[in-house]
C-alpha positions as CSV (number, residue, x, y, z in Angstrom):
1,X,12.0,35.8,66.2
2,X,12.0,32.2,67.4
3,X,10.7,31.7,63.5
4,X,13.6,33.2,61.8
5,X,16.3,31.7,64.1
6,X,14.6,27.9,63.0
7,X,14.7,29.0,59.7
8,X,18.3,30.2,59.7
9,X,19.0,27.4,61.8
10,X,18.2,25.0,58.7
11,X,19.2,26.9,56.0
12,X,22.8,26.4,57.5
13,X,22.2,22.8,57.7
14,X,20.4,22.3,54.1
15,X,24.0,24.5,52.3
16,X,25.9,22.5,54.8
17,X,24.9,19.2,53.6
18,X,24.8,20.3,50.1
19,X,28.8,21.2,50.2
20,X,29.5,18.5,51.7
21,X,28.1,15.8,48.9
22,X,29.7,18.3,46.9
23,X,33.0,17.9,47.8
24,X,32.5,14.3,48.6
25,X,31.0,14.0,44.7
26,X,34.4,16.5,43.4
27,X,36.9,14.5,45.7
28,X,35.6,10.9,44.1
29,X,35.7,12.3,40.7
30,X,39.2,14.0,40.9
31,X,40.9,11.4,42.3
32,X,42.2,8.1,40.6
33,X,40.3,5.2,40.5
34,X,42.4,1.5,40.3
35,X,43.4,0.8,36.9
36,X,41.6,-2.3,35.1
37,X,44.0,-4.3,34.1
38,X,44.2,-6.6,30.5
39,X,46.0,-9.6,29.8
40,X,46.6,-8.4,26.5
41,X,47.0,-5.5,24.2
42,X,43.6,-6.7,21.9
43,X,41.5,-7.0,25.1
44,X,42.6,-3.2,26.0
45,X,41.4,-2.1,22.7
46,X,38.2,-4.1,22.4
47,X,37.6,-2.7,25.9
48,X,38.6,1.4,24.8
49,X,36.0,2.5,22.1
50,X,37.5,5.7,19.9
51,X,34.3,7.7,20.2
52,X,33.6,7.8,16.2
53,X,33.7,3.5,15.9
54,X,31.0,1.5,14.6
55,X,30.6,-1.9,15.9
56,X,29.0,-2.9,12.6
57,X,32.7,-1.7,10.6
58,X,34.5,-4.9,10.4
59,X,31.6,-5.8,8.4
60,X,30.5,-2.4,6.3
61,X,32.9,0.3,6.2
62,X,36.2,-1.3,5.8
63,X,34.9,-4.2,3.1
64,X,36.2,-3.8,0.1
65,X,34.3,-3.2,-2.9
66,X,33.1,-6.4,-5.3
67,X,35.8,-7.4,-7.9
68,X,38.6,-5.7,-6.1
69,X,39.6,-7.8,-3.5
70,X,42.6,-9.3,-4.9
71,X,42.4,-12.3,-2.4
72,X,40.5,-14.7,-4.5
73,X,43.0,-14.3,-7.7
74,X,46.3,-14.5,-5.5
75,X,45.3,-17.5,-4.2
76,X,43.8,-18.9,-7.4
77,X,46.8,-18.1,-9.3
78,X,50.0,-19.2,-7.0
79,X,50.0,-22.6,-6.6
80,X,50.3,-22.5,-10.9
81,X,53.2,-20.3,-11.2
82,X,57.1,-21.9,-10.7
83,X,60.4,-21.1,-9.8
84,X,62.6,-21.7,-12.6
85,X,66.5,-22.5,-12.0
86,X,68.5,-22.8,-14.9
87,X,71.9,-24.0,-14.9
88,X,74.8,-23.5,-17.1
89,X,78.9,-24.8,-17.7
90,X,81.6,-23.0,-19.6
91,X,81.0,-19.7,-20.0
92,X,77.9,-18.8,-18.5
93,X,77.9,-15.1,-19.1
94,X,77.1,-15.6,-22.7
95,X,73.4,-15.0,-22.1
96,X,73.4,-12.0,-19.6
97,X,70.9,-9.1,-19.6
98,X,72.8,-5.9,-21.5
99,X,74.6,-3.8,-19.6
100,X,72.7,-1.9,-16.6
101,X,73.0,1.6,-18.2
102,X,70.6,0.8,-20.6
103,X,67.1,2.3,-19.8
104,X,64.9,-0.4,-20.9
105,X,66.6,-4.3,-20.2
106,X,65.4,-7.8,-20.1
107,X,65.2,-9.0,-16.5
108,X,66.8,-12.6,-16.4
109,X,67.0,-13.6,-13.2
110,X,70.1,-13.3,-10.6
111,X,72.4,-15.2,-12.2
112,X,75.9,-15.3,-10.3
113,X,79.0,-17.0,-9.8
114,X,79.3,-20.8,-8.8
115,X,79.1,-20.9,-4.7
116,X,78.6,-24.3,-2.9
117,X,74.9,-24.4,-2.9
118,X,74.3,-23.7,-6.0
119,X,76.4,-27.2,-6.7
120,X,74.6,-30.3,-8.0
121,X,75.0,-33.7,-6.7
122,X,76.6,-34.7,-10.0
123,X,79.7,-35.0,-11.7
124,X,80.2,-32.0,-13.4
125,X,80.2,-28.6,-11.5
126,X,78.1,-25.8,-12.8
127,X,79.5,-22.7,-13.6
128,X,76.9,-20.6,-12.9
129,X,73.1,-20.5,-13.2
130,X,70.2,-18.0,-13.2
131,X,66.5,-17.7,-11.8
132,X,63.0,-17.1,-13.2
133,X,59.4,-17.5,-13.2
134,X,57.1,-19.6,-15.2
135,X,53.4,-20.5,-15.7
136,X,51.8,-24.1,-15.6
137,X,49.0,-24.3,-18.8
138,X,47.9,-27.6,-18.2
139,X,47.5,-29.9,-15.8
140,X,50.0,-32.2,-17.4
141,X,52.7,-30.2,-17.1
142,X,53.1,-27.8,-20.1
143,X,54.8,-24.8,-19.2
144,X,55.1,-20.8,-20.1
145,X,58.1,-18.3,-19.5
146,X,60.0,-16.4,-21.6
147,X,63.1,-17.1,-24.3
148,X,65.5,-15.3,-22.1
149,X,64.9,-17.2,-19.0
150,X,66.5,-20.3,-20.7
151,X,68.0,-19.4,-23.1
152,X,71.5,-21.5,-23.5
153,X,71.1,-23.2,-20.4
154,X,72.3,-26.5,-19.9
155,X,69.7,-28.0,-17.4
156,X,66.6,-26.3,-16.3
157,X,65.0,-27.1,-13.2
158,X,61.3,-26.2,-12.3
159,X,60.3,-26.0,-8.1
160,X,56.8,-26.3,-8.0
161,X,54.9,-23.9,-5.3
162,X,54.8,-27.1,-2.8
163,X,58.2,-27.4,-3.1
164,X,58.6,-30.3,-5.7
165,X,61.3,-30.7,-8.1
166,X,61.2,-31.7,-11.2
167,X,63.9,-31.7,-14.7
168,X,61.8,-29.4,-17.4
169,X,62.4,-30.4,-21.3
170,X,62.4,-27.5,-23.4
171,X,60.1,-28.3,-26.0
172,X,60.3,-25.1,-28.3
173,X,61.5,-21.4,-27.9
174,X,60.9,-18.2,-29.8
175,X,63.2,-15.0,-29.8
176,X,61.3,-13.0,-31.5
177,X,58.2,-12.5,-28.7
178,X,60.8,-13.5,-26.0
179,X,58.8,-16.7,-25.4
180,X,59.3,-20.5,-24.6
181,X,57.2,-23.8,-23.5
182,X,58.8,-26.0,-21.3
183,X,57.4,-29.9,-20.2
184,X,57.9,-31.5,-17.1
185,X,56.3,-35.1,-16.8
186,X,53.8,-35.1,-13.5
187,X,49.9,-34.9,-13.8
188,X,47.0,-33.5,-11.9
189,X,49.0,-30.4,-11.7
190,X,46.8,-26.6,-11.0
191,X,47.3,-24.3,-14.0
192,X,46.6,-20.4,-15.2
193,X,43.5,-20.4,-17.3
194,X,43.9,-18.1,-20.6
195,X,42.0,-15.1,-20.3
196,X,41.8,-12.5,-23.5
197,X,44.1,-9.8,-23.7
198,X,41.8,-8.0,-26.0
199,X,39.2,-7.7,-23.4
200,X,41.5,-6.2,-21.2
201,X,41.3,-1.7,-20.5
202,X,43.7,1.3,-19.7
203,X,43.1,1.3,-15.6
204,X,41.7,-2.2,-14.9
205,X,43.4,-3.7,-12.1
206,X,45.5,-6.3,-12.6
207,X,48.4,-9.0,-10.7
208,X,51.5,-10.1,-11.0
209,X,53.0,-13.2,-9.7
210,X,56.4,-14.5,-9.7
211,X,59.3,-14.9,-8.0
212,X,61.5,-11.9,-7.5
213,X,65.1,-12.2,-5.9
214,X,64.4,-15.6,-5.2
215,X,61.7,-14.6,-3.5
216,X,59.1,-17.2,-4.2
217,X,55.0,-16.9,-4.4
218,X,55.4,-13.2,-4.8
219,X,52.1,-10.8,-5.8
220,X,52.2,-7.7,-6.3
221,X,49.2,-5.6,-7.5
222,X,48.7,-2.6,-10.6
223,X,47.0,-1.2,-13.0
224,X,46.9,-1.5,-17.0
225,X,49.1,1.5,-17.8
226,X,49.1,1.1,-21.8
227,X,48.9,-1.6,-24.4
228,X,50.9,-2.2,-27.6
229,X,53.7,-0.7,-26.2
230,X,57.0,-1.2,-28.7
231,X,60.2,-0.7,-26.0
232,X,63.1,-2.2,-29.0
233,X,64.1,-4.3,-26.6
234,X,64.2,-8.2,-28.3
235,X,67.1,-8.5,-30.1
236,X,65.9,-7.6,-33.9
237,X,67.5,-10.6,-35.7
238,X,65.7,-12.2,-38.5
239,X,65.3,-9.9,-40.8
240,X,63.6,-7.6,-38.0
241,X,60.4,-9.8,-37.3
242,X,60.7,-9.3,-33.9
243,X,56.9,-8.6,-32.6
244,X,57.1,-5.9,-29.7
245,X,53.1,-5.2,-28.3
246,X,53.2,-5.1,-25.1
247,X,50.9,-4.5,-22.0
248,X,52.4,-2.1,-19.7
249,X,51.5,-2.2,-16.4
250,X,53.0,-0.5,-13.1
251,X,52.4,-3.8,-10.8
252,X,56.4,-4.1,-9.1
253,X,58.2,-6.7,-11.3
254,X,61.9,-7.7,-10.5
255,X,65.0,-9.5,-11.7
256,X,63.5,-13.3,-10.9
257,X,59.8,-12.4,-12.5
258,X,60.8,-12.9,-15.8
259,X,58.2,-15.3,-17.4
260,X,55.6,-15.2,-14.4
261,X,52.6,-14.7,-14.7
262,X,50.0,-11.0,-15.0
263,X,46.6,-11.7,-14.4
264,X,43.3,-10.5,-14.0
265,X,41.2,-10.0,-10.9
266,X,39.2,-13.4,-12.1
267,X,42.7,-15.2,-11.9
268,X,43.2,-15.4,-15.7
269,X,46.3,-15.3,-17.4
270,X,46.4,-12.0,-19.9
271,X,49.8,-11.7,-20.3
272,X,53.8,-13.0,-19.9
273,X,55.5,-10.7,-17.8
274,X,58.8,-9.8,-19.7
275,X,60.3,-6.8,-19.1
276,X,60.9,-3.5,-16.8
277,X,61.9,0.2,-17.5
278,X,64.4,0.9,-15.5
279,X,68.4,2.7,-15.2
280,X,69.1,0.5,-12.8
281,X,68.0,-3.2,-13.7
282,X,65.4,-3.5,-10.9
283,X,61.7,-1.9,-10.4
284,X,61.6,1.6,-11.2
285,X,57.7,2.2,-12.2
286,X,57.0,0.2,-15.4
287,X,57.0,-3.4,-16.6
288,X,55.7,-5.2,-19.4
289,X,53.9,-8.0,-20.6
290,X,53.7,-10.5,-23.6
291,X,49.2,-10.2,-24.2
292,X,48.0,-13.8,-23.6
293,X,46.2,-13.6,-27.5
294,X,49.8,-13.7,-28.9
295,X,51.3,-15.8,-26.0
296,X,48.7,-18.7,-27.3
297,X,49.5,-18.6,-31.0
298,X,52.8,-19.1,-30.1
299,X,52.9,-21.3,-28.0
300,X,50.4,-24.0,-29.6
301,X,52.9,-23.4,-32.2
302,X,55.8,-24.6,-30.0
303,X,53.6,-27.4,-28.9
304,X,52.6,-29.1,-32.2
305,X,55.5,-27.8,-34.7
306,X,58.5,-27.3,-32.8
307,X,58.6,-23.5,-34.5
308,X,56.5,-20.9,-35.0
309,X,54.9,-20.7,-37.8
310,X,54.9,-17.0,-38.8
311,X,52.7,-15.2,-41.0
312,X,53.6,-11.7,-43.2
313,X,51.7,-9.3,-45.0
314,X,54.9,-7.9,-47.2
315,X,54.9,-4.6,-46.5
316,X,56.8,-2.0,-44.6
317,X,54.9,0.4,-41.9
318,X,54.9,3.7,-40.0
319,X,52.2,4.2,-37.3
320,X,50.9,7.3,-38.6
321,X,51.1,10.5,-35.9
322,X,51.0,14.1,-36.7
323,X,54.8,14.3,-38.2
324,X,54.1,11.2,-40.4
325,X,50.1,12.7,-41.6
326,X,52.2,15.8,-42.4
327,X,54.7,14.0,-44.2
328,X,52.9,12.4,-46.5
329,X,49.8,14.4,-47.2
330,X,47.4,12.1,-44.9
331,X,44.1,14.5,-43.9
332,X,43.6,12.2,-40.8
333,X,45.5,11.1,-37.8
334,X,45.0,7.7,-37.6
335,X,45.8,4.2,-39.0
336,X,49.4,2.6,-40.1
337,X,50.9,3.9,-43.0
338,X,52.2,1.4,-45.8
339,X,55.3,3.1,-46.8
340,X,56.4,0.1,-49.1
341,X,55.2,-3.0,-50.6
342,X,57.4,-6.0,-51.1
343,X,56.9,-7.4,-54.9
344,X,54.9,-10.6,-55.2
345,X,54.0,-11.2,-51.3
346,X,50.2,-11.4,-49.9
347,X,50.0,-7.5,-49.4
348,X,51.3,-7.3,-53.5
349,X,48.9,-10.1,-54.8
350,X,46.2,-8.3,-52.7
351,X,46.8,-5.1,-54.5
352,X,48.0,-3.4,-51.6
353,X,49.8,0.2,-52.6
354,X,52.4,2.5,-51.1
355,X,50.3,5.1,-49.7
356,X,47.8,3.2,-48.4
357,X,46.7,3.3,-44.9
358,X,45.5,0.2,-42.6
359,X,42.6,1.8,-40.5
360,X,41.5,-2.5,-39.1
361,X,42.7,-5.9,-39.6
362,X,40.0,-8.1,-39.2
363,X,38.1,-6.1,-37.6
364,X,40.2,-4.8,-34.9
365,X,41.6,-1.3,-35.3
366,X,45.1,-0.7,-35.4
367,X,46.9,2.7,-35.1
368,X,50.1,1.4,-34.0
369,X,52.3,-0.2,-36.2
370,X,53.1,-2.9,-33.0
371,X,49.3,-3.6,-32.7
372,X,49.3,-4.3,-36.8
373,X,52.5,-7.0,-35.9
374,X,50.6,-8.2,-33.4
375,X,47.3,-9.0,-35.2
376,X,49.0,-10.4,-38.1
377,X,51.5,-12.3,-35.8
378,X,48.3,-14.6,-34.4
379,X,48.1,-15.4,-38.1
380,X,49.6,-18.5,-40.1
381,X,50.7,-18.4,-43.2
382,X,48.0,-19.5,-46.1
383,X,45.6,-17.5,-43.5
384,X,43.5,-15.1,-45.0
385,X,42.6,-11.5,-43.8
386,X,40.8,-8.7,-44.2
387,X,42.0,-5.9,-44.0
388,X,40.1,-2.1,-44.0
389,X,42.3,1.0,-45.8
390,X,42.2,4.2,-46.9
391,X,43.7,5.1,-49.8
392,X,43.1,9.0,-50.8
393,X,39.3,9.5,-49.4
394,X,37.7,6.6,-50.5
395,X,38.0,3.2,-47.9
396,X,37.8,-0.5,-48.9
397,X,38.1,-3.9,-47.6
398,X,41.4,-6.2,-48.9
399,X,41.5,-9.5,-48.6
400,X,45.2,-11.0,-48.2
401,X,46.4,-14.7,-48.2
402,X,49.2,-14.3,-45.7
403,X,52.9,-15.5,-46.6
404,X,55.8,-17.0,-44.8
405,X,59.3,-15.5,-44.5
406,X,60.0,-17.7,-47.7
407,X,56.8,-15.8,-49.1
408,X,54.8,-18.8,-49.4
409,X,51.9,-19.9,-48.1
410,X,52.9,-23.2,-46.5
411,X,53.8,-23.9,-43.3
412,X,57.5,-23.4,-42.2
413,X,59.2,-27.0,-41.9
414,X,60.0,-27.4,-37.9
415,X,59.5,-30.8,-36.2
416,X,57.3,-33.4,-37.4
417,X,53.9,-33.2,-35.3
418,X,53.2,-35.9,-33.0
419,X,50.6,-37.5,-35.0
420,X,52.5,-37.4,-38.1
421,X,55.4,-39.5,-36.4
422,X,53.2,-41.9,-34.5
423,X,52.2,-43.0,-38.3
424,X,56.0,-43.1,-39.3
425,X,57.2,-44.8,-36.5
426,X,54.0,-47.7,-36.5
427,X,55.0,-48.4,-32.8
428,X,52.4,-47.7,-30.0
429,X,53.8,-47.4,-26.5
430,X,53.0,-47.2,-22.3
431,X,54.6,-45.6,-19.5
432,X,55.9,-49.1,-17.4
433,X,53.9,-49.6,-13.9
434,X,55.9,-49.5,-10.5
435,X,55.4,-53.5,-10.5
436,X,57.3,-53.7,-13.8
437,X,60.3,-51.2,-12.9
438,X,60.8,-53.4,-9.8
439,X,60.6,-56.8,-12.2
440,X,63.2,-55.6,-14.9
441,X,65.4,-53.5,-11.9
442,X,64.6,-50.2,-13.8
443,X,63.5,-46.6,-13.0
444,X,62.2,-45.7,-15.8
445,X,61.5,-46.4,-19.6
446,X,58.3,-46.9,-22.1
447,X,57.0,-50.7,-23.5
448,X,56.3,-51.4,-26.7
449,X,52.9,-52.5,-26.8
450,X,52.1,-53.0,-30.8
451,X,54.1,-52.0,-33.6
452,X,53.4,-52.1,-37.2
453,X,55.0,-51.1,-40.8
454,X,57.4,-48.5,-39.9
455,X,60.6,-47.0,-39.0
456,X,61.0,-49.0,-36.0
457,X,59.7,-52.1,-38.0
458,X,62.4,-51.7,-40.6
459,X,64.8,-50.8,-37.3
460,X,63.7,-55.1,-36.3
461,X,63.1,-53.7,-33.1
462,X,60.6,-56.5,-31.4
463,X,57.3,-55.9,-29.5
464,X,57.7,-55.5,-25.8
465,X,61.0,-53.9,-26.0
466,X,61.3,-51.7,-23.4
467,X,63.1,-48.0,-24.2
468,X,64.6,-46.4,-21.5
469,X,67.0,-43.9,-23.5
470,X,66.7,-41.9,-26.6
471,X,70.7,-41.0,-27.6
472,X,72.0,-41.0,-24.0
473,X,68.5,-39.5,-22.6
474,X,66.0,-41.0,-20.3
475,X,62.5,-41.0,-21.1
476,X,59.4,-42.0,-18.9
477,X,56.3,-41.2,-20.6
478,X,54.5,-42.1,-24.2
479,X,54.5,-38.4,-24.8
480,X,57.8,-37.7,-24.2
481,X,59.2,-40.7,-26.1
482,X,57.1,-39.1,-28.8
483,X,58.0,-35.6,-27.9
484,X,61.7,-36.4,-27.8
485,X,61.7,-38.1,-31.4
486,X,60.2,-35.4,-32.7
487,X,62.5,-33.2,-32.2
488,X,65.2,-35.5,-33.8
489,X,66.7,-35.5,-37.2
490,X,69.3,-37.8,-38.5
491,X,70.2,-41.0,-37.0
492,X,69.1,-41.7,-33.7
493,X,70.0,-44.1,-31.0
494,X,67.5,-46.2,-28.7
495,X,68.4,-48.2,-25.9
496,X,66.7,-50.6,-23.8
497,X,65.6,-54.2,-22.3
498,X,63.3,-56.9,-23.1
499,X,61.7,-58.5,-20.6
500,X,64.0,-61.4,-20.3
501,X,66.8,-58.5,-19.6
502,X,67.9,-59.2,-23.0
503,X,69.7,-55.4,-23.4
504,X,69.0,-53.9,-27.3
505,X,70.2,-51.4,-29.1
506,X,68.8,-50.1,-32.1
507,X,69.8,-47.2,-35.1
508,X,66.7,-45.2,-36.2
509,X,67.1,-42.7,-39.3
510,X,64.7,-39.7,-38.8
């Protein structure tokens, strides 16, 4: 009995003790503990785990996948691409976009009435101006952006992407690929390398940079929607040469990214950006772009004739579809149709019919009759190419001498090149040093350093003469006293200094 009551006695004891670290465990665990507190939101979240986080993430699961971060392009690419300001007196409506209605527009800027900032610390007033996007080339200052950025202005300003100003010379433009190269006189500057529009697929990644709204340094990123896309939307003067192959791309381009640059993910310039599709003037879903392979033609063109120097086959073309095969008895879906051959141009001489289908030119195929334009367009005339047809069942190469407009094979007569007047001038010349602007009380102007047999011989103008106008114009460099002549015709006035402040002014007939 004495047993049992010990035994009892204990078992109570033993549940007792157990209930109580129970409860003592149960009360600790219900009730609130102090609150740590963090000095700052990024501590309280490094200090909360969510219960599925890696530590090793910031390294492995969010990285983004090799070639398409779009990090290294952006920043490879912005520095090289400019704000363009262009400003206008009179009437400076005459070169506005069409009216907004229209689905597919030119995007030229904002261009708006005169306010007080827009004013220029000169005599005149402007009237209005408007802003776009360019793309430095070379490091000395060569320039890309498109016809209808500058198109009639009457001063053109370029604002680099460290904020430097500088006076651009227009040194060529071309309506029908919407292009123009502009030159402003600084060196060391960063440019957009050339990449190959070719190269470039449906689907591959690609960025634009400009500056939208005013809205400088912009990128924005998209894909390659289509290539040799024909919108009708340069103006189709000339006898309808206007050359329409276009990379489409859904990247967000705006009113101010007219002329920027679209590049690849290695930072290389494939294209001009040019236009949008949109009701309403501004991004909608689609923009396109001027392919670098065509942009390069033209330009050098620009560059070393003052036009550019296009190239025709003589023919007139359908891109053939399923309407056209039906129309005119073609078994195959493919190609560009020659629905007429002009008598005695390159496509004529190369026996070229109606009838005939264009399956390649030079070895590229073609089954739009823009990416036919196109190919032919990075031609000059007195270029020959080969062309592969069809013509019933049996195929064949052709091989064409290209023409000119004029249907000849020369060269069309622009500008005299730069080496060309060099030798018809017989003057070399320098840039003056700082120490010789501060001797003759000058801020700028070129010396002559040797001259020979020439225009400016037969003009008696002496060696050392200094030039520090061409016909009311400035001019700082040797290449743009050369650039500037060039682009002359008629008589021509030069004004300057000797050294012994002797002023001069001498008549030149170009």
């Amino acid at each position: 009995m004495i047993m049992t009551n010990r035994k009892l006695f204990f078992s109570l004891m033993t549940a007792s003790v157990l209930g109580g670290a129970i409860a003592i465990g149960v009360n600790t665990y219900l009730t609130p503990q102090n609150e740590v507190k963090f000095q700052s939101i990024s501590d309280q979240q490094d200090h909360f785990k969510l219960t599925n986080y890696n530590n090793d993430s910031d390294k492995k699961a969010y990285q983004v996948p090799q070639g398409l971060n779009f990090v290294d392009a952006a920043e490879k690419v912005t520095p090289a691409v400019v704000h363009v300001k262009c400003y206008y007196k009179g009437n400076y409506s005459q070169g506005r976009s069409r009216s907004p209605e229209d689905i597919f527009r030119e995007f030229f800027g904002e261009r708006s009435a005169p306010r007080q900032e827009q004013q220029q610390p000169e005599e005149d007033s402007w009237a209005g101006m408007s802003t776009g996007s360019g793309v430095i080339l070379t490091d000395d200052g060569y320039i890309a952006t498109n016809n209808h950025v500058v198109e009639k202005a009457d001063k053109i300003e370029i604002v680099l992407n460290d904020k430097r100003l500088f006076e651009a010379e227009v040194i060529g433009t071309d309506p029908t690929t919407d292009l123009a190269l502009l030159k402003i006189e600084e060196k060391g500057l960063p440019f957009v390398p050339y990449g190959n529009s070719d190269d470039v697929r449906v689907g591959e990644w690609v960025l634009a940079v400009g500056n939208p709204f005013n809205l400088t340094s912009t990128v924005t990123a998209g894909i390659i929607s289509a290539k040799a896309r024909n919108i009708n939307i340069l103006q189709r003067s000339r006898e309808n040469y206007a050359i329409e192959s276009f990379l489409q791309t859904d990247a967000a381009v705006n009113p101010g990214n007219s002329g920027g640059a679209l590049v690849d993910l290695k930072g290389n310039l494939i294209g001009i950006n040019t236009a949008i599709a949109s009701r309403t003037g501004s991004y909608s879903g689609y923009s396109f772009a001027v392919p670098s392979e065509l942009v390069k033609k033209v330009l050098d063109d620009l560059r070393n004739y003052g036009v550019v120097q296009r190239a025709i086959l003589g023919v007139q073309i359908l891109g053939v579809n399923a309407e056209i095969a039906e129309e005119y008895g073609l078994k195959n879906v493919e190609g560009v149709y020659i629905a007429g051959v002009a008598e005695g141009s390159g496509a004529d001489r190369a026996g070229l019919e109606k009838g005939d289908v264009v399956l390649k030119v030079g070895g590229v195929r073609v089954n739009e009759s823009s990416e036919l334009q196109e190919q032919i367009a990075r031609k000059r005339p007195g270029e020959t190419v080969t062309l592969l047809i069809r013509r019933g069942s049996d195929e064949m190469e052709k091989e064409v001498e290209l023409r000119n407009m004029q249907n000849e094979v020369s060269l069309a007569k622009g500008r005299t090149t730069i080496d060309d007047l060099k030798g018809e001038l017989g003057v070399t010349v320098k840039a003056l040093s700082d120490d010789e602007k501060e001797e003759l009380n000058l801020e700028n102007g070129v010396k002559i350093t040797s001259i020979e047999k020439g225009k400016l011989y037969d003009s008696r103008v002496q060696e050392g003469f200094v030039v520090t106008h061409i016909d009311k114009e400035p001019v700082s460099s040797a290449d743009q006293f050369y650039r500037k002549l060039s682009k002359k015709s008629g008589g021509v006035l030069l004004e300057g200094v000797y050294p012994n402040g002797e002023k001069g002014f001498y008549g030149l007939g170009l």
